[in-house]
C-alpha positions as CSV (number, residue, x, y, z in Angstrom):
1,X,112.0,129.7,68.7
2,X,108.7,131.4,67.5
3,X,105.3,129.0,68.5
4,X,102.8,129.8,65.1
5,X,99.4,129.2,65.8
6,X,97.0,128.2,63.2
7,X,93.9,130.0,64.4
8,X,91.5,128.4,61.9
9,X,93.3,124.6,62.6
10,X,92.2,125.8,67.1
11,X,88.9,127.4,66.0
12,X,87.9,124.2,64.3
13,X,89.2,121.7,66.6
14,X,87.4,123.7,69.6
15,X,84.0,124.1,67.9
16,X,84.4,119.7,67.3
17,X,85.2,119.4,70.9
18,X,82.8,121.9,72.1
19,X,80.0,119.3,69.9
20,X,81.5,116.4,71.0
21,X,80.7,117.6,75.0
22,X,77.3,119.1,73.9
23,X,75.9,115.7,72.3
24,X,77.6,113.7,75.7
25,X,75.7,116.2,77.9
26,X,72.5,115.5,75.8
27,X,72.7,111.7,75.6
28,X,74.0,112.0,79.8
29,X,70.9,113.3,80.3
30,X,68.7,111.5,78.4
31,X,69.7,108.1,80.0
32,X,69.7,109.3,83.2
33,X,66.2,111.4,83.1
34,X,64.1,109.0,80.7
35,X,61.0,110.4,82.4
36,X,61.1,114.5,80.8
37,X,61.4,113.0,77.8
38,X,57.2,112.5,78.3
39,X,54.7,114.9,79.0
40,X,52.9,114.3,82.7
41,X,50.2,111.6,82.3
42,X,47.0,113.3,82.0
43,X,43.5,111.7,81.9
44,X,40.8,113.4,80.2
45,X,36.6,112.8,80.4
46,X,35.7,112.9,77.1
47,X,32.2,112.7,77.9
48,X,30.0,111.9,80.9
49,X,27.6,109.2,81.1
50,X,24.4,110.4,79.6
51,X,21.3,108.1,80.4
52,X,19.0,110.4,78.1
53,X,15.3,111.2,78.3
54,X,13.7,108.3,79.7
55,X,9.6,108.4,79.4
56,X,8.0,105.8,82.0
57,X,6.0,102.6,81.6
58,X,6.3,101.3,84.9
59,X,6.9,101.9,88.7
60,X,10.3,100.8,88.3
61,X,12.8,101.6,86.0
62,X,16.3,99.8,84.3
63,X,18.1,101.5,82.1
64,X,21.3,100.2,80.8
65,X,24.2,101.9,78.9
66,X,26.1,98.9,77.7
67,X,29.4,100.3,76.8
68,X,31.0,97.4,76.1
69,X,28.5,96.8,73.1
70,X,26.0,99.5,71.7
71,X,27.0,102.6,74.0
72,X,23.3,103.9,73.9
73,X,20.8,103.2,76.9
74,X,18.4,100.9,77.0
75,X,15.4,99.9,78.8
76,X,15.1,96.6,80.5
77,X,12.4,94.9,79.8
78,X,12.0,96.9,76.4
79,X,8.1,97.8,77.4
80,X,8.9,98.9,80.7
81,X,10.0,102.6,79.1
82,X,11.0,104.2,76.6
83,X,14.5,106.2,76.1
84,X,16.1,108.4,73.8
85,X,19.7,110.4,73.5
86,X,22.3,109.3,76.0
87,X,25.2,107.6,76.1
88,X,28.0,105.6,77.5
89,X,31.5,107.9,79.5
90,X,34.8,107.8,77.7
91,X,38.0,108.0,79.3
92,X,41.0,109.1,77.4
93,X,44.5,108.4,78.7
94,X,47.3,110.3,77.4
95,X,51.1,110.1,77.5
96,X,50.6,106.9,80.3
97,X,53.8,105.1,78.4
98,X,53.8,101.3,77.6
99,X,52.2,101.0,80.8
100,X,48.1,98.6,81.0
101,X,45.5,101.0,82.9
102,X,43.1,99.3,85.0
103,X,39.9,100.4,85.8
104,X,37.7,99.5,89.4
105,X,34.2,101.0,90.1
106,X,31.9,101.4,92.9
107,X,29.6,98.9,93.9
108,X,27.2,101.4,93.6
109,X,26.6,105.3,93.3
110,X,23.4,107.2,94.4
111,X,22.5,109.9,92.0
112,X,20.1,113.1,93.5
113,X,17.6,115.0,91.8
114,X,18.4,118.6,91.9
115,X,16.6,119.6,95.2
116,X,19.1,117.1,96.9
117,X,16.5,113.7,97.2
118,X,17.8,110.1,96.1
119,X,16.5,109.9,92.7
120,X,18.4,106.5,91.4
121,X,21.3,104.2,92.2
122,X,23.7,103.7,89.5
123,X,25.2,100.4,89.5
124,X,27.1,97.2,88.0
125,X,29.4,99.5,86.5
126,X,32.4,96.5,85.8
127,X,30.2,94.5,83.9
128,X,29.1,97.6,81.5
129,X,31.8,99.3,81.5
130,X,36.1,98.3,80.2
131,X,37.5,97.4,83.2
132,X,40.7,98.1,81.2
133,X,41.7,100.8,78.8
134,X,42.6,99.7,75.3
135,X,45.1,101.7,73.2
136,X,43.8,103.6,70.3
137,X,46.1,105.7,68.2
138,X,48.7,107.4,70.7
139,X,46.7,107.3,73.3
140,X,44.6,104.6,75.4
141,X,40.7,104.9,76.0
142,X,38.2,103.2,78.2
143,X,34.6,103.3,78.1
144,X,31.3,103.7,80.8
145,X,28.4,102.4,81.5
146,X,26.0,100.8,84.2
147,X,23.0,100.5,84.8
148,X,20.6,102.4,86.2
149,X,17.7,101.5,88.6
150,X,14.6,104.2,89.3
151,X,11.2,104.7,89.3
152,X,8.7,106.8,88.3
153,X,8.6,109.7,90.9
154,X,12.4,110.7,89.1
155,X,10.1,111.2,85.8
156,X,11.5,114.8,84.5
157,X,13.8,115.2,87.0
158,X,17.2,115.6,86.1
159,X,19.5,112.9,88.5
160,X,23.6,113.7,89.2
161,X,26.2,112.0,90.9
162,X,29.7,111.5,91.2
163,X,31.7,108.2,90.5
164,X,34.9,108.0,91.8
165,X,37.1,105.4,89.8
166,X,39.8,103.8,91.0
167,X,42.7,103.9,88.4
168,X,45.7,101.7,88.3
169,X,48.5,101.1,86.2
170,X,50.7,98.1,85.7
C-alpha cells in the first residue's frame, strides 16, 4: 500500500498551526510581561521657575509665582516692587500608567547669587505649587511655584538653587 501525501493539504495545515503557536506565544507574553508593553516612566522639566526681573521698592522683597492661579510673579504688597517676565516650573509626566503622582517640596530652599552668597530663600512651595499632577492629554502635568523672600542687596544679581522634589505614586 502506497501513503499519498497532499503537499498543499501539509503546507497549509502547517503554516495554520505554525499561526496558531505564534499568536499563543504573543498573547503568553503579553499577559505575563504587562510592563514592556510601556515605555519607562520618564519625567520631564518643561520649564524652570522663572521669578523675572524684579526692580526694588523696598529693603525686603516677596515675590510670588502663584502656579496654582496666574503662573506669573508677583510682588507682595504690590508697591513694594515691581516685576516683569517669569514664570511658574512645569512638570511633565509621561508613560506613568493609571497610576496618581504626588508631589512634596522643601520647607524651604536657599538660592545663591553667582559668587556663591545667600541671595534669597525660596519657600511655601505646597501652597503655590500642585501638590498633585493632573492628567492632560496622554500625559500628566504639575505645576511650580513659591514664593520668594529677598532684599535689596540681591538687586541685579542673578539667584540659583536647586529644589529637590519628592515624587510619589499611588
Amino acid at each position: 500500500m502506497l501513503l499519498r501525501f497532499n503537499f498543499k493539504t501539509i503546507n497549509k495545515t502547517a503554516i495554520f498551526v505554525l499561526t496558531i503557536l505564534a499568536w499563543v506565544n504573543i498573547a503568553v507574553y503579553l499577559l505575563l510581561c504587562p510592563s514592556t508593553l510601556h515605555a519607562a516612566p520618564r519625567i520631564y522639566v518643561a520649564q524652570n521657575l522663572e521669578f523675572g526681573r524684579v526692580i526694588p521698592r523696598a529693603k525686603t522683597l516677596t515675590i510670588i509665582i502663584d502656579a496654582l492661579g496666574s503662573k506669573l510673579p508677583a510682588c507682595a504688597p504690590s508697591s513694594s516692587c515691581d516685576v516683569s517676565g517669569g514664570y511658574a516650573g512645569c512638570l511633565y509626566f509621561y508613560d506613568f500608567g493609571d497610576v496618581h503622582i504626588s508631589l512634596d517640596f522643601p520647607t524651604s530652599v536657599d538660592l545663591y547669587t553667582e559668587g556663591g552668597s545667600k541671595g534669597a530663600t525660596l519657600q511655601r512651595m505646597h501652597m503655590f505649587s500642585n501638590v498633585e499632577a493632573f492628567v492632560e492629554g496622554t500625559r500628566q502635568k504639575a505645576y511650580l511655584g513659591g514664593e520668594l523672600i529677598t532684599d535689596y542687596k540681591a538687586y541685579g544679581q542673578t539667584l540659583s538653587g536647586t529644589v529637590h522634589v519628592e515624587i510619589t505614586t499611588y
